[in-house]
C-alpha positions as CSV (number, residue, x, y, z in Angstrom):
1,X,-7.1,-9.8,-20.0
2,X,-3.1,-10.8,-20.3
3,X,-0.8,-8.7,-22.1
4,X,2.4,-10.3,-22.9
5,X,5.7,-7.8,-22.3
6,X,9.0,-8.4,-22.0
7,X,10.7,-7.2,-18.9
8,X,14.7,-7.4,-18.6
9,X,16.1,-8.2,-14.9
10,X,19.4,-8.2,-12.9
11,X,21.2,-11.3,-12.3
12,X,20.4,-11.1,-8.5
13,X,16.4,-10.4,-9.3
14,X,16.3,-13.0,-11.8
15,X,18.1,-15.6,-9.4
16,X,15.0,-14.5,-6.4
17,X,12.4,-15.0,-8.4
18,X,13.6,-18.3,-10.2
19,X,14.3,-19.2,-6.8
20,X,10.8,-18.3,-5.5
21,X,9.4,-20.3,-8.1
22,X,11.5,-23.4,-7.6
23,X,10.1,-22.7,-4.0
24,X,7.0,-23.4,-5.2
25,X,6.1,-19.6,-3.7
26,X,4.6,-18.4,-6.8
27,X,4.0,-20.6,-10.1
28,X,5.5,-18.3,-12.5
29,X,8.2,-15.8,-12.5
30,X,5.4,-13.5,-14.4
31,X,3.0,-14.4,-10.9
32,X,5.5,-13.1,-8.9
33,X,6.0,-9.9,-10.9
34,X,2.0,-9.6,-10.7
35,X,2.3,-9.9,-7.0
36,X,4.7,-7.6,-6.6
37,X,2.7,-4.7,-8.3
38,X,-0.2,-5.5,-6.5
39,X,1.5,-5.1,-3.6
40,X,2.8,-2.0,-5.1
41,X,-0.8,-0.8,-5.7
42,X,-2.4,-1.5,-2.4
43,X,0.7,0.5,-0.9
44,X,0.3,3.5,-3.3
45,X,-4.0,3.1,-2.5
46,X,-3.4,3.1,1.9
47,X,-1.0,6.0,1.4
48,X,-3.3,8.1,-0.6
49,X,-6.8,7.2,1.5
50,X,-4.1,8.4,4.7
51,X,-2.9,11.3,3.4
52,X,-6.4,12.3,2.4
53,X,-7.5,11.6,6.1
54,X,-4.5,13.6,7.1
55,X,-5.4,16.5,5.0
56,X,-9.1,16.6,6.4
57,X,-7.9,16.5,9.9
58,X,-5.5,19.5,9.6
59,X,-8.1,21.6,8.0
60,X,-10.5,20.2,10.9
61,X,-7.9,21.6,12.9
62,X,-7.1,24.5,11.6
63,X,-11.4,25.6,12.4
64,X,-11.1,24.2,15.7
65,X,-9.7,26.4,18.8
66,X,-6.8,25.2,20.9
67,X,-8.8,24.7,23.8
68,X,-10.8,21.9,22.1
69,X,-8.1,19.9,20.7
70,X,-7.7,16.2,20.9
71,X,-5.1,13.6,21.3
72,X,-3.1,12.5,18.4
73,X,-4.7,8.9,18.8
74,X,-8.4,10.0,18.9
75,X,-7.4,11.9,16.4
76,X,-6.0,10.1,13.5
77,X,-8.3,7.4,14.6
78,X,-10.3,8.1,11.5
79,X,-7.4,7.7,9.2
80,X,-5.7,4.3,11.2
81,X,-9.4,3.3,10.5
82,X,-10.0,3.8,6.6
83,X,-6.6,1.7,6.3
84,X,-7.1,-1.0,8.0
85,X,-10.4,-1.2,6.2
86,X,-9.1,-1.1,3.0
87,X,-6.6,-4.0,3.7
88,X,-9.3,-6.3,4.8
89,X,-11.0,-5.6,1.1
């Protein structure tokens, strides 16, 4: 579904994105919004899916005794991991 807003710009964001669409970049200046926020969303999703990964490797860590600790890069493995898989979705 489309919902038609209005949105208010500066000059200099206004000339970017009819600039962009002169480009041919996007179609419409309301595309390039879109695409903007989307980008905006996926950002916002792959820092909450790391900080969640984060979280359950402290608390791992916090059970585990200094002698059996692991690297930093086997360790966050798990959490490069579940980004990188949800930018290829």
């Amino acid at each position: 579904m489309t919902i038609k807003t209005t949105l208010s710009f500066t000059d200099r964001h206004h000339r970017f994105l009819s600039e962009k669409v002169g480009e041919g970049v996007f179609a419409t200046q309301s595309a390039a919004v879109a695409s903007a926020i989307e980008q905006m969303m996926q950002g916002e999703q792959e820092r909450e899916i790391a900080l969640s990964a984060l979280a359950a490797e402290i608390r791992a860590r916090m059970q585990t005794v200094r002698s059996e600790y692991v690297d930093d890069a086997q360790a966050f493995s798990a959490a490069r991991a579940a980004v990188e898989a949800s930018r290829r979705r």
